[in-house]
C-alpha positions as CSV (number, residue, x, y, z in Angstrom):
1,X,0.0,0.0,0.0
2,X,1.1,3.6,-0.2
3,X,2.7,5.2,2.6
4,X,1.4,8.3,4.4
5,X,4.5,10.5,3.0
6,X,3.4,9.7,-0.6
7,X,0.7,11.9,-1.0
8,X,-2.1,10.9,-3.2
9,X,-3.2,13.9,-4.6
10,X,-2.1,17.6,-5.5
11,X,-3.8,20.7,-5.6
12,X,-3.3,22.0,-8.8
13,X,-3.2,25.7,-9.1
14,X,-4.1,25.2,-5.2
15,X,-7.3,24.7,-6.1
16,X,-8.1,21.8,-8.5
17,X,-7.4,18.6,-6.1
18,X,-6.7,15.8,-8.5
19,X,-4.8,12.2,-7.9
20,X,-1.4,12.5,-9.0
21,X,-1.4,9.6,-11.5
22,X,-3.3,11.1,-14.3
23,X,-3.6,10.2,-18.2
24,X,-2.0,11.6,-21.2
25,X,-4.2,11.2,-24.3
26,X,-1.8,11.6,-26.8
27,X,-1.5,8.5,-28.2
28,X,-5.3,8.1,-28.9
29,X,-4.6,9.8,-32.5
30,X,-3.0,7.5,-35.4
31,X,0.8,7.3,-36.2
32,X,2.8,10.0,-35.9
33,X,-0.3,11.9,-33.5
34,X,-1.9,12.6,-37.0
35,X,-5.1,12.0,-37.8
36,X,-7.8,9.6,-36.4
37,X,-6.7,6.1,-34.6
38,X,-7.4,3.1,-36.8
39,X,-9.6,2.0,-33.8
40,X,-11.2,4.9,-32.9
41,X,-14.2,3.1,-30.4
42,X,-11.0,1.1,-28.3
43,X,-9.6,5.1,-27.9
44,X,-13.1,6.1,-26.3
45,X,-12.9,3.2,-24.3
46,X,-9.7,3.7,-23.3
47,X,-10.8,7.4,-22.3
48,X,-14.3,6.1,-20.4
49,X,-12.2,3.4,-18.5
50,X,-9.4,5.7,-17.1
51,X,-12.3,7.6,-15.5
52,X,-13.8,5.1,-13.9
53,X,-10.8,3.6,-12.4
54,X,-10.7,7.0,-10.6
55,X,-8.3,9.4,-13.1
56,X,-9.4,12.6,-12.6
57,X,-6.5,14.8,-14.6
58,X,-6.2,13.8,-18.1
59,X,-3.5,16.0,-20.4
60,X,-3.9,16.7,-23.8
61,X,-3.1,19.0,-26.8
62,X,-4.6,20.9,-29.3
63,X,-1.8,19.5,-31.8
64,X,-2.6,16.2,-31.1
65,X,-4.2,15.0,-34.3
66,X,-4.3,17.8,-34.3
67,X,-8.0,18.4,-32.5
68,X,-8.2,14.3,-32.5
69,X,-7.3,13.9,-29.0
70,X,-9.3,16.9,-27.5
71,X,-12.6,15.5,-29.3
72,X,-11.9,11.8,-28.7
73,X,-12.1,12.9,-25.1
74,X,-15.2,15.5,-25.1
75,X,-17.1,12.5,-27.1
76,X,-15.9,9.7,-24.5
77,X,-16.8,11.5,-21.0
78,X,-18.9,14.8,-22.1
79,X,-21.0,15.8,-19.9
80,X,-18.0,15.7,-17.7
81,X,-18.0,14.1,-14.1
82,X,-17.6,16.1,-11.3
83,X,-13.4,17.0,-10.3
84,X,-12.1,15.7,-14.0
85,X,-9.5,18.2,-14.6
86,X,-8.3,18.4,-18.1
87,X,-5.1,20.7,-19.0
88,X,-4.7,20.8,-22.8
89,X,-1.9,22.7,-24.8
90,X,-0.9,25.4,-27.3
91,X,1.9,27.0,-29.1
92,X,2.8,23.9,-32.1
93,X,1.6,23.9,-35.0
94,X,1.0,20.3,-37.6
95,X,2.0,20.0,-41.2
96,X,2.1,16.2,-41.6
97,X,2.8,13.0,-39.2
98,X,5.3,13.5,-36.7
99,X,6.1,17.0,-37.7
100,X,5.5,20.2,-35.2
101,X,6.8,23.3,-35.8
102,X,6.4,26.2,-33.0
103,X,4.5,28.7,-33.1
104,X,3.6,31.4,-30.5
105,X,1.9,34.3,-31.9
106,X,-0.7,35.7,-29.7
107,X,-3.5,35.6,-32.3
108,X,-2.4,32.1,-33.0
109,X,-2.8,30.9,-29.1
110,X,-5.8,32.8,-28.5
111,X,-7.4,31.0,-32.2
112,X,-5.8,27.3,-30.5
113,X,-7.5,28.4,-27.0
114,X,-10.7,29.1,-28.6
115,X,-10.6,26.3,-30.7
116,X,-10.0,23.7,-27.7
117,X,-13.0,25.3,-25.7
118,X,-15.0,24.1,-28.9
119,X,-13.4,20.9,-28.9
120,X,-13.6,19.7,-25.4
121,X,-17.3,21.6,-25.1
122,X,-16.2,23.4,-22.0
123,X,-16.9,27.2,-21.5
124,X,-13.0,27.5,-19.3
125,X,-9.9,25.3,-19.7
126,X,-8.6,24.2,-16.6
127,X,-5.5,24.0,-17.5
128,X,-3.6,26.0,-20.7
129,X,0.0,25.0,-21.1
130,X,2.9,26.7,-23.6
131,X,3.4,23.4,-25.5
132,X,6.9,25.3,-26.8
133,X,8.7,29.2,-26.6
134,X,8.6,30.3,-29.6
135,X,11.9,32.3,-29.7
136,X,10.9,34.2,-32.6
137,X,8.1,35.7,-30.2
138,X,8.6,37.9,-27.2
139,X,7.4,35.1,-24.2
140,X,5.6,38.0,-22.5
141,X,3.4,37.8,-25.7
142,X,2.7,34.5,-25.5
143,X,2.0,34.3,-22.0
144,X,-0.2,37.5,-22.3
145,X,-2.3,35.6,-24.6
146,X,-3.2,33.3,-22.0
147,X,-3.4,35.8,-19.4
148,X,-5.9,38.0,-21.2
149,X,-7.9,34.4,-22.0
150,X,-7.7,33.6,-18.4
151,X,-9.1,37.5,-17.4
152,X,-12.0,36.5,-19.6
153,X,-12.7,33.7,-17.8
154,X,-12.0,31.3,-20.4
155,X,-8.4,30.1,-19.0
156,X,-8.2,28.7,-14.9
157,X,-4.7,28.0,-15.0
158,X,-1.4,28.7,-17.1
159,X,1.6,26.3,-17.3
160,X,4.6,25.8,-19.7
161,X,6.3,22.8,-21.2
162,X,9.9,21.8,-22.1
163,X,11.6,25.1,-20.2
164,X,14.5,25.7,-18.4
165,X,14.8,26.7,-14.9
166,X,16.0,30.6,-16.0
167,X,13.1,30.7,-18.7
168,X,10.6,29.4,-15.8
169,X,11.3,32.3,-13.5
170,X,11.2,34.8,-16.5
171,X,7.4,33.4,-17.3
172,X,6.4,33.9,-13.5
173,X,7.5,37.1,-13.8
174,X,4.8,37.5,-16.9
175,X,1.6,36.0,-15.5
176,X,0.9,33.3,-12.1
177,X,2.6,29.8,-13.6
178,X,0.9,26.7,-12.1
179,X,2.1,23.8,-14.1
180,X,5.6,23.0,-15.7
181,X,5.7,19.9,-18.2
182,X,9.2,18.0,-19.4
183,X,10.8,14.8,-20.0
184,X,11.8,13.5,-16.9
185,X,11.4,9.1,-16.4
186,X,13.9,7.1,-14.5
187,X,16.8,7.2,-17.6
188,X,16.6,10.3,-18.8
189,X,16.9,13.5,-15.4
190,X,18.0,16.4,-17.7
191,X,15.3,18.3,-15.9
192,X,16.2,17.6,-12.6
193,X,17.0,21.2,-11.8
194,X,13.8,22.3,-12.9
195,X,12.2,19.5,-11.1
196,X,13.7,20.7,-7.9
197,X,12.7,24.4,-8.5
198,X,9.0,23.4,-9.2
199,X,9.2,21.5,-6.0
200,X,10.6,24.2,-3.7
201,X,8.4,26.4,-5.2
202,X,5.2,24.8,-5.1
203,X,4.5,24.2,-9.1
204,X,3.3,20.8,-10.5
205,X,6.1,18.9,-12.7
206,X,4.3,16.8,-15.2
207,X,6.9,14.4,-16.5
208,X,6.3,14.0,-20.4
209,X,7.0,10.6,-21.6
210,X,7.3,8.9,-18.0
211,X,7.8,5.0,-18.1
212,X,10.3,6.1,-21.4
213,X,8.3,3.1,-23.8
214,X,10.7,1.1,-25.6
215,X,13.3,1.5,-22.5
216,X,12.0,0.7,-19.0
217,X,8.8,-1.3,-20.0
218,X,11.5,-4.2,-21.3
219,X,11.4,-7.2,-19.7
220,X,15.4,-6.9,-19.6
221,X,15.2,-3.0,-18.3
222,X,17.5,-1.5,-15.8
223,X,14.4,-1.9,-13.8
224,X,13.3,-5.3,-14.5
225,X,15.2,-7.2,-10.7
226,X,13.4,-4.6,-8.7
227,X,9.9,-5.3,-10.6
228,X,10.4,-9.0,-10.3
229,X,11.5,-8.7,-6.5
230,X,8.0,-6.5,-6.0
231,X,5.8,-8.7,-8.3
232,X,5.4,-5.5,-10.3
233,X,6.1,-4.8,-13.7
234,X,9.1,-2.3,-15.1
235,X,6.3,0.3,-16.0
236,X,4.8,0.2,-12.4
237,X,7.8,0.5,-10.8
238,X,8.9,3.3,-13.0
239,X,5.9,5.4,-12.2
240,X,5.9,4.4,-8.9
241,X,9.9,6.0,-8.2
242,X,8.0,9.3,-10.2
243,X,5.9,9.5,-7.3
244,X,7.9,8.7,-5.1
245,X,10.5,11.1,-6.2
246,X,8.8,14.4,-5.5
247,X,5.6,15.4,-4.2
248,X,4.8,18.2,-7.1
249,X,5.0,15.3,-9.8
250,X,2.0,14.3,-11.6
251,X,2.9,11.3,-13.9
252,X,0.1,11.2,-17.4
253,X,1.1,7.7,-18.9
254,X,-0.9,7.2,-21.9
255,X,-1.5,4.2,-23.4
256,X,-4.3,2.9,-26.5
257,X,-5.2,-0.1,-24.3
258,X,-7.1,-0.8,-21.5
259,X,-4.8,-3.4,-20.2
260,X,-1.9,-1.0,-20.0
261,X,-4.0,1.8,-18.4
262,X,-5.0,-0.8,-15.6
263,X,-1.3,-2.3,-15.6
264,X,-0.1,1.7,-15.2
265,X,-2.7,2.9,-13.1
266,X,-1.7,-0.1,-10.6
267,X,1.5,1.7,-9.6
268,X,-0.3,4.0,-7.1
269,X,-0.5,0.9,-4.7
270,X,3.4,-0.1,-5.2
271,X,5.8,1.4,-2.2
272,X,9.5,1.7,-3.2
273,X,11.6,1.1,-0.2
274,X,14.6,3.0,0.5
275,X,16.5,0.8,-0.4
276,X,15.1,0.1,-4.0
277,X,14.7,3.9,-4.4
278,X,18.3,4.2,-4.0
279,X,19.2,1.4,-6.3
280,X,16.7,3.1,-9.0
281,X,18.1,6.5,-8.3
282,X,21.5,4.7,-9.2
283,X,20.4,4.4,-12.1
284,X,21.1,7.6,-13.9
């Protein structure tokens, strides 16, 4: 079971309480997060089931699809239950499969924001993050698009994804920054600095790309002795160090299957002991 000094939940913009395993939906578009899913009633499935098993944060993007993801969602759980948080993105734009190139205009973020309030039938976003800086664009721009959005009402919360520690302190200084969002798993720390400030300074670190597919959910991972010693799998015990690691971080594994979404949602019962933590910390 979990211990009492891994806390379940985390109050998102310190007011949106939500359980800190969540979901990210990006993988419920076709190949290269372009277009529809060749199986598009197993993604609303997939969508329904994580609800029920008690997600309440899912994470999305206007870009994936792009719109695919967003309206997969609104047409899986709309009307929307009670405490389901969704945060969605801005800020990339799609030409093709697998290709995103940046863009932060204000008029473009403000036509994305509008857009996903369409999509996801909601009259506010919870949750608006910077999917990228666009350095051609002063940030204050970019972040004032949101701002204004969130002074009509239509915005709760801003966050920012894939930023440094320096460029997170220059966007608080722009508008109130609730959410960061970067790779971060068990292999791959680059963001630890940033993981630290977001913890010191109260801000959610979503970790992008969490159980690193193809890596940690081998059989013959780095993690695969501890998983076998806790009748876990590498994927469970990869989230569960995530939440273990730091209170502020809000793993969103995503996953086309039902199976894997039970098999990854099943890592909020696993405690690491302090010995295993240090052996995965080791491990970098």
């Amino acid at each position: 079971m979990t211990t009492a000094t891994t806390p379940l939940t985390f109050d998102l913009g310190g007011d949106l309480t939500v359980h800190r395993l969540g979901y990210g939906a990006m993988q419920l578009t076709g190949p290269g997060v372009w277009d529809q899913p060749a199986d598009r009633p197993g993604a609303l499935k997939v969508v329904r089931a994580a609800i029920e098993a008690g997600v309440d944060f899912i994470d999305t993007a206007d870009s994936y699809g792009p719109q695919v993801s967003e309206q997969i969602i609104a047409e899986a759980a709309f009307p929307y239950p009670d405490g389901l948080v969704i945060g969605t993105k801005a800020g990339l734009t799609r030409t093709g499969p697998g290709v995103w190139p940046v863009c932060g205009r204000p008029e473009y973020l403000t036509q994305q924001v509008e857009l996903s309030l369409r999509n996801l039938k909601v009259d506010r976003i919870d949750l608006i993050q910077l999917h990228r800086i666009d350095p051609q664009v002063p940030l204050a721009d970019q972040l004032g698009a949101f701002a204004d959005l969130k002074e009509q009402g239509k915005v709760r919360h801003i966050g920012v994804s894939e930023v440094s520690v320096e460029e997170l302190k220059a966007a608080r200084e722009i508008t109130e920054i609730v959410s960061v969002q970067n790779l971060y798993n068990l292999t791959n720390r680059q963001s630890q600095d940033v993981l630290e400030y977001a913890e010191a300074e109260g801000i959610a670190f979503i970790p992008w790309f969490p159980i690193a597919t193809g890596d940690l959910a081998k059989p013959d991972s780095p993690v695969a002795a501890v998983a076998e010693e806790l009748d876990a799998t590498p994927s469970q015990v990869a989230l569960a160090w995530l939440l273990q690691k730091s209170p502020v971080i809000l793993p969103i594994p995503g996953t086309k299957s039902v199976d894997h979404l039970t098999e990854n949602l099943g890592a909020a019962q696993l405690t690491l002991s302090t010995d295993e933590m240090a052996r995965l910390d080791a491990l970098a």
